[in-house]
TORSE-722298 format. One record per residue (C-alpha): residue number from 1; residue in three letters; x, y, z. Coordinates in nm, 3 decimals, m for minus. Layout:
BEGIN
   pos   code         x         y         z
   NUM    ALA         X         Y         Z
...
END
This chain:
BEGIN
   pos   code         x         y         z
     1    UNK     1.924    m2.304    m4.027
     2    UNK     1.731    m2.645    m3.919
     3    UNK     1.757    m2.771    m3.592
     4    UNK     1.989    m3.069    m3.680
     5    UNK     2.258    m2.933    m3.449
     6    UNK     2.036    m2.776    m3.154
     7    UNK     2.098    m3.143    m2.927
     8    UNK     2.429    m2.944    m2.872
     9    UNK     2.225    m2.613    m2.716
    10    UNK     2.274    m2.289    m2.658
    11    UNK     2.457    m1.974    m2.558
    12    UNK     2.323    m1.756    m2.280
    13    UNK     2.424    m1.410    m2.307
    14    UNK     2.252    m1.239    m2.059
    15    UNK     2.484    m0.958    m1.969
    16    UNK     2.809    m1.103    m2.087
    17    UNK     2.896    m0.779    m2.289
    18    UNK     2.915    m0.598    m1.957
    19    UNK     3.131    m0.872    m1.782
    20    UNK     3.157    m0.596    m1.453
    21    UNK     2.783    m0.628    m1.448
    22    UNK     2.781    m0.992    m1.412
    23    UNK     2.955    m1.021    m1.074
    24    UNK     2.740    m0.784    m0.898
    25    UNK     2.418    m0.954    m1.039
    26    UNK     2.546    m1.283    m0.909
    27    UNK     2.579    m1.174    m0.547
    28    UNK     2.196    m0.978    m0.618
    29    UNK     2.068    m1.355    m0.754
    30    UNK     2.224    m1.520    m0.509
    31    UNK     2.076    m1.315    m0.220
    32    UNK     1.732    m1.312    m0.414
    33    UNK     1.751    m1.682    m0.417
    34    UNK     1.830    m1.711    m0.068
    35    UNK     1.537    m1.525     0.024
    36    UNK     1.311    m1.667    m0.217
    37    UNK     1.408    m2.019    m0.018
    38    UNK     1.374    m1.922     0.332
    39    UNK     1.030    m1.670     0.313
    40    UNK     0.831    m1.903     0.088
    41    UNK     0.932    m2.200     0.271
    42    UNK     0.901    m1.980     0.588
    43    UNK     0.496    m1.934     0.445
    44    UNK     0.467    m2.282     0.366
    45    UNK     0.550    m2.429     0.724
    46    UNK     0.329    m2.162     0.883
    47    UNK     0.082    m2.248     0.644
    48    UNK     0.064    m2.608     0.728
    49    UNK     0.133    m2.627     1.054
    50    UNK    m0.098    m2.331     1.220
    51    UNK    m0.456    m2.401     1.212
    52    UNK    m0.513    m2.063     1.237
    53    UNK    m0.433    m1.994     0.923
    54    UNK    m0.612    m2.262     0.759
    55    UNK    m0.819    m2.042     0.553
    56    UNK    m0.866    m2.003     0.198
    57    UNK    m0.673    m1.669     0.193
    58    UNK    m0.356    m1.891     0.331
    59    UNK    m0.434    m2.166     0.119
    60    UNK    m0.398    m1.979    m0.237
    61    UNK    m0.109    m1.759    m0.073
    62    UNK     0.063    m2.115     0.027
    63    UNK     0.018    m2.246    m0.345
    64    UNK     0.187    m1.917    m0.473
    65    UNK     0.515    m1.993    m0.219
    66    UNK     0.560    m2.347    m0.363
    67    UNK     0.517    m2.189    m0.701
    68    UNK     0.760    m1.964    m0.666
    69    UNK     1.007    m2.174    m0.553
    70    UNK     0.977    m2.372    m0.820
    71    UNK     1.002    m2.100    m1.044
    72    UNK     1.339    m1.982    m0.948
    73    UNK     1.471    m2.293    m0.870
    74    UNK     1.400    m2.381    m1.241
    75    UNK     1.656    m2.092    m1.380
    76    UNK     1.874    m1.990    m1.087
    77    UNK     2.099    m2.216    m1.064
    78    UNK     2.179    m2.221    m1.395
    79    UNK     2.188    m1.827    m1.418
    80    UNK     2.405    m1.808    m1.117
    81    UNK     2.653    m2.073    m1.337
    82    UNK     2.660    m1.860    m1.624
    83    UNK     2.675    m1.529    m1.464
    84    UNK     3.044    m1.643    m1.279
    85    UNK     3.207    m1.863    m1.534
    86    UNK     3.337    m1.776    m1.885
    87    UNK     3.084    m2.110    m1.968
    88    UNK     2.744    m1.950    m2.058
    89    UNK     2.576    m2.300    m2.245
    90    UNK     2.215    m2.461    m2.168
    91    UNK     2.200    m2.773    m2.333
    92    UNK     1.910    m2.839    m2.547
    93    UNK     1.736    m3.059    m2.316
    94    UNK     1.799    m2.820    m1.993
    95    UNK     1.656    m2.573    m2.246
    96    UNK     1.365    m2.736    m2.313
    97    UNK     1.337    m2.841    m1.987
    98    UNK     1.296    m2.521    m1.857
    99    UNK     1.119    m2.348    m2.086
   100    UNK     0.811    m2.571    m2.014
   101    UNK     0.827    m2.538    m1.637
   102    UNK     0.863    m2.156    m1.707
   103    UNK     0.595    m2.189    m1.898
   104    UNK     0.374    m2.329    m1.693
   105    UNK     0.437    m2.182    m1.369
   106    UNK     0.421    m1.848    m1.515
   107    UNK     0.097    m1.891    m1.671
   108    UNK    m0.022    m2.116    m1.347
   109    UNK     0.086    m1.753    m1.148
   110    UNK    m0.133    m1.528    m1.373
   111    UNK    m0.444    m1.733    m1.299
   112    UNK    m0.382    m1.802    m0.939
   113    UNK    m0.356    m1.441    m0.834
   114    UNK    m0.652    m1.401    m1.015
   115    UNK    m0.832    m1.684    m0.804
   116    UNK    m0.642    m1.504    m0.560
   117    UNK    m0.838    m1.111    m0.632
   118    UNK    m1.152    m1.298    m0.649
   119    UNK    m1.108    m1.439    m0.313
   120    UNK    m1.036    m1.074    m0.151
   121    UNK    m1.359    m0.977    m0.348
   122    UNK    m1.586    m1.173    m0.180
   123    UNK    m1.377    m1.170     0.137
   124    UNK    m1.479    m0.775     0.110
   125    UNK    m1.802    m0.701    m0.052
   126    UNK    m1.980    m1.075     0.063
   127    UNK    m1.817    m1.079     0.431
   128    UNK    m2.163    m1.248     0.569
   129    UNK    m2.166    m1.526     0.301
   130    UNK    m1.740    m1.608     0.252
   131    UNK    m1.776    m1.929     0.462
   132    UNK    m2.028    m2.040     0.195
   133    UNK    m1.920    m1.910    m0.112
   134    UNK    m1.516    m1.955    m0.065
   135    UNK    m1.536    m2.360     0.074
   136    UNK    m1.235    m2.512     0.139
   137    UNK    m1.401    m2.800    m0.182
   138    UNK    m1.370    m2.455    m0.415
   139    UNK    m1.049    m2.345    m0.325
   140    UNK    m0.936    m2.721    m0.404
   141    UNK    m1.057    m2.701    m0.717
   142    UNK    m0.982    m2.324    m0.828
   143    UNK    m0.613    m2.421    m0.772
   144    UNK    m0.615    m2.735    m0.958
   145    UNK    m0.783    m2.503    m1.237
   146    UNK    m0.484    m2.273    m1.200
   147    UNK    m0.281    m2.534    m1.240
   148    UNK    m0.418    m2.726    m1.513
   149    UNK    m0.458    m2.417    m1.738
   150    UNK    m0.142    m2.360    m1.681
   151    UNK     0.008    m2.747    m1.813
   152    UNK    m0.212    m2.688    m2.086
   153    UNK    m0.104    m2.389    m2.217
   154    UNK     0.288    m2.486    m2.133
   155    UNK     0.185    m2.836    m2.373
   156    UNK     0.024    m2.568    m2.648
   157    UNK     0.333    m2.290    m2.612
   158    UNK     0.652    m2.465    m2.593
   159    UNK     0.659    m2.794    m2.873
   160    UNK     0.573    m2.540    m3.193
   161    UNK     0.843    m2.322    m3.035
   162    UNK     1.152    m2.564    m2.985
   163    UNK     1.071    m2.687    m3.334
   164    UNK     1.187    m2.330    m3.486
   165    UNK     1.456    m2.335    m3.728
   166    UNK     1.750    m2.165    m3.504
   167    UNK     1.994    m1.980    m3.645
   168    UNK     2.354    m2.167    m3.640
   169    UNK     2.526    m1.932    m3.367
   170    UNK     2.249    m2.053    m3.121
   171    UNK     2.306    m1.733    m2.931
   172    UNK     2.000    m1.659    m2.713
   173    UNK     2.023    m1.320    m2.602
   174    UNK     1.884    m1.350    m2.278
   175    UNK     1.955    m1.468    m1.906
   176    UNK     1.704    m1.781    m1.973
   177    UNK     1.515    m2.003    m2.221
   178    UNK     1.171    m1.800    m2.259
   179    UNK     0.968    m1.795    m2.561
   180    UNK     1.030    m1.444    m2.685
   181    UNK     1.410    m1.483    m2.710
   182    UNK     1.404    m1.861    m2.899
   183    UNK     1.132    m1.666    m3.141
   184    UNK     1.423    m1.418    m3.219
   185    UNK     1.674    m1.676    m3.267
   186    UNK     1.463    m1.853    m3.514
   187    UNK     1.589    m1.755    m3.899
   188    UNK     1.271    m1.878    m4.000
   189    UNK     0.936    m1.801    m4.034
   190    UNK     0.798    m1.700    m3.682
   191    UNK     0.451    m1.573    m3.788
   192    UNK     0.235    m1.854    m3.635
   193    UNK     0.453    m1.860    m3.322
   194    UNK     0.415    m1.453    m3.299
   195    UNK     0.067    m1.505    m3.320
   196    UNK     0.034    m1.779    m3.056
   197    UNK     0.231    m1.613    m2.832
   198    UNK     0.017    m1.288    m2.903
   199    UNK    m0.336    m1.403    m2.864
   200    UNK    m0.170    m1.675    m2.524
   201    UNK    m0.071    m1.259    m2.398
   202    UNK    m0.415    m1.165    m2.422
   203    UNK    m0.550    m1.490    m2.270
   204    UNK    m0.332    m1.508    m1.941
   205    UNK    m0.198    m1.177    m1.931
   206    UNK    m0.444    m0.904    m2.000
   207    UNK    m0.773    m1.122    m1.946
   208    UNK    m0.645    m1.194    m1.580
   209    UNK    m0.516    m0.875    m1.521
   210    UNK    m0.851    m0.705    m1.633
   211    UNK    m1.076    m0.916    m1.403
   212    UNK    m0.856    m0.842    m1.116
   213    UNK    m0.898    m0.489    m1.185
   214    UNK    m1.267    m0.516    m1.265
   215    UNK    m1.237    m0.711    m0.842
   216    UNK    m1.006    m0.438    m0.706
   217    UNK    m1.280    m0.191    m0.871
   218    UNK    m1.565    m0.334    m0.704
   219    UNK    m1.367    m0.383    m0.350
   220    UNK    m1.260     0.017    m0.363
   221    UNK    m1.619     0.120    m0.395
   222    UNK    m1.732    m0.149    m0.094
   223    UNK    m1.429     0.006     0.059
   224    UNK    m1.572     0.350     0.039
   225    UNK    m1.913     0.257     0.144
   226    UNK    m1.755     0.145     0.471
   227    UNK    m1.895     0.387     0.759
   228    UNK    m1.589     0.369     0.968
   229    UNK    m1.243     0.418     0.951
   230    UNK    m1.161     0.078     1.149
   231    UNK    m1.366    m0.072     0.862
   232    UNK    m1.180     0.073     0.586
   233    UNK    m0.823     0.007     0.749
   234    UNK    m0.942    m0.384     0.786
   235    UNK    m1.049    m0.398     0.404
   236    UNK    m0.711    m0.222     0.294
   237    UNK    m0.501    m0.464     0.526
   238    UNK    m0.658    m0.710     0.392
   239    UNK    m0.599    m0.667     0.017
   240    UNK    m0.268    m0.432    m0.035
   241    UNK    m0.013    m0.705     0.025
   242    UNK    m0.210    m0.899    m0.272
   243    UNK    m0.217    m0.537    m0.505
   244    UNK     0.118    m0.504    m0.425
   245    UNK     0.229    m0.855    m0.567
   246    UNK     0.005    m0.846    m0.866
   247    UNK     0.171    m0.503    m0.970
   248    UNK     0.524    m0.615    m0.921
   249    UNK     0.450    m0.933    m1.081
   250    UNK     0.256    m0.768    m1.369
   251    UNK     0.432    m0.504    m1.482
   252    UNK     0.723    m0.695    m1.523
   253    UNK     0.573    m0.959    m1.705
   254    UNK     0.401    m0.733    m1.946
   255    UNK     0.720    m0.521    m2.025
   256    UNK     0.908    m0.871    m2.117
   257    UNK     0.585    m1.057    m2.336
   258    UNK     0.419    m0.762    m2.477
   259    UNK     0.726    m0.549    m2.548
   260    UNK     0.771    m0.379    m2.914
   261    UNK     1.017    m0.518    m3.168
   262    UNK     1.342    m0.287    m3.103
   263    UNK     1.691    m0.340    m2.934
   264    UNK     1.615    m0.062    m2.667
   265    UNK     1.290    m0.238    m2.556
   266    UNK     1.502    m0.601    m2.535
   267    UNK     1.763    m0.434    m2.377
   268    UNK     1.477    m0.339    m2.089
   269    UNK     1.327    m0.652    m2.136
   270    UNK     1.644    m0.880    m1.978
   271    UNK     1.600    m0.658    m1.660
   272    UNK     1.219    m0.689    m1.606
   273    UNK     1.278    m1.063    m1.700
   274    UNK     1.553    m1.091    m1.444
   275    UNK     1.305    m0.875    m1.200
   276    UNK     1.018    m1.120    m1.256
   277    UNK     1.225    m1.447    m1.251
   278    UNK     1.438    m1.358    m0.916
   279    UNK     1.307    m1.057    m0.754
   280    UNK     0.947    m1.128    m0.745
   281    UNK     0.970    m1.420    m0.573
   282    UNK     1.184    m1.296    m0.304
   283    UNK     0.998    m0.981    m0.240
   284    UNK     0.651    m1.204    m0.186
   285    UNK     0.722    m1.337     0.128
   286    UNK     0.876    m0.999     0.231
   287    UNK     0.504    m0.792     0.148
   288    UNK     0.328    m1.051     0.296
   289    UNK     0.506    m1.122     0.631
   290    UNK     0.583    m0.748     0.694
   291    UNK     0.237    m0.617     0.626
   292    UNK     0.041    m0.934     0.756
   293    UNK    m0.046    m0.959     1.145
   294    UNK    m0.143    m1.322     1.144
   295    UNK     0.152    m1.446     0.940
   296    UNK     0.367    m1.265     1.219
   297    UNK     0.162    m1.405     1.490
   298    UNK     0.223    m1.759     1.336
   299    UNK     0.543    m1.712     1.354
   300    UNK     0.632    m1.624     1.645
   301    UNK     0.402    m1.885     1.764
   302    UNK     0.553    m2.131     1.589
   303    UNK     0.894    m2.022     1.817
   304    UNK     0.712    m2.106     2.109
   305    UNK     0.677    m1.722     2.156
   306    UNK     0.302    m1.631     2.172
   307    UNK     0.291    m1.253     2.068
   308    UNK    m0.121    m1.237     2.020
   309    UNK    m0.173    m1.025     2.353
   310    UNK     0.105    m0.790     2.299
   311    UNK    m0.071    m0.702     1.941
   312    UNK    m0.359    m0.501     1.896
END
């Protein structure tokens, strides 16, 4: 039961008892991961290169493309491997590997679309002093923040989990190396690594979550204070496509790290992992291009195509 022979690595189950599943989620992956490349890079060229959409809002929404493209470019490839062949092993390196980068871009996401709520906030209820309070000096350093809390927590998280005691079989039953499913591989003790990963869920999961609610709160009553109806469809515009990400995200999340101890709920919890790891990331681009004016603008300017006077 020590970790003498985890070098060699592991098993990756995923779905691999339902071996019709696996060739339809390969295509589904492979499509997500296709769109996951071309809208975030997409939003990252548009980003960069139009100066009208150098603006804080763009900004944060340009360091949540690159972080999403890491993020499924960290497990992707190797799920698409392992969902086609019979060969379904992640050495203990890759493992490692990519449970830290996991790690840390998923906690690096929680904060930043909090950073990113708090930005809409002020966007909404302080329009007359956003130039001042969002500078492009804070939004610098609120990502870096993001970011470094997010290192931090992967340096805390992953070391006290890779040194478990894992069972011989090495099975992880799971599409990818995450924290909950090496926990449950452990035949050891896991009580200080159940707490840790317990009071890190309250820290970057429901603490974030809460203030953005506590923002979204404050922005619906500005919202309703708003005398017109032009005024009110602005405000909404402006803040759904962020909602909208923050509940996908979330709620997947949630039902994967805060999910009870029973097969049922870790049966559900390899699809909302899978959702979260692949599908969010390809459907970000998608709410925010399709619901966003100026991103569409952008891009057909970037064409050579200037659309502005045919939009209202």
């Amino acid at each position: 039961m020590v970790n003498h022979s985890s070098p060699v690595g592991f098993f990756l189950l995923g779905f691999s008892e339902h071996p019709q599943l696996e060739k339809i989620l390969f295509v589904v992956v492979l499509c997500s991961y296709l769109l996951t490349l071309l809208g975030n890079t997409l939003i990252l060229l548009l980003s960069t290169l139009d100066p009208r959409l150098h603006s804080p809002m763009y900004f944060f929404l340009s360091n949540l493309s690159f972080l999403d493209l890491c993020f499924t470019t960290t497990c992707v490839p190797q799920m698409l491997v392992n969902l086609w062949g019979p060969t379904k092993t992640i050495s203990f390196l890759g493992c490692s590997v990519q449970l830290f980068i996991f790690m840390l871009l998923g906690t690096t996401e929680c904060i930043l679309l909090t950073v990113m709520a708090f930005d809409r906030y002020v966007a909404v209820c302080q329009p007359l002093h956003y130039a001042t309070i969002i500078h492009p000096r804070l939004c610098r350093q609120l990502a870096a923040v993001a970011w470094a809390i997010g290192l931090a927590q992967s340096i805390v998280q992953v070391p006290p989990t890779l040194r478990l005691p894992f069972c011989p079989h090495r099975q992880i039953d799971d599409f990818l190396c995450e924290v909950p499913s090496l926990i449950r591989l452990s035949c050891g003790d896991t009580t200080f690594n159940e707490i840790q990963l317990a009071v890190a869920g309250v820290i970057f999961l429901l603490v974030p979550l809460s203030l953005i609610l506590v923002s979204y709160g404050a922005i619906a009553r500005a919202v309703l204070r708003t005398n017109t109806s032009k005024g009110r469809r602005k405000a909404f515009g402006t803040c759904s496509s962020h909602l909208i990400v923050v509940t996908l995200f979330y709620s997947s999340v949630i039902a994967v790290y805060l999910q009870p101890k029973n097969p049922y709920a870790q049966e559900r919890g390899k699809f909302f992992g899978l959702f979260y790891a692949v599908g969010t990331p390809s459907l970000n681009p998608l709410v925010y291009t399709l619901r966003n004016k100026e991103v569409k603008r952008a891009f057909w300017r970037l064409l050579g195509k200037d659309r502005d006077s045919g939009e209202s």
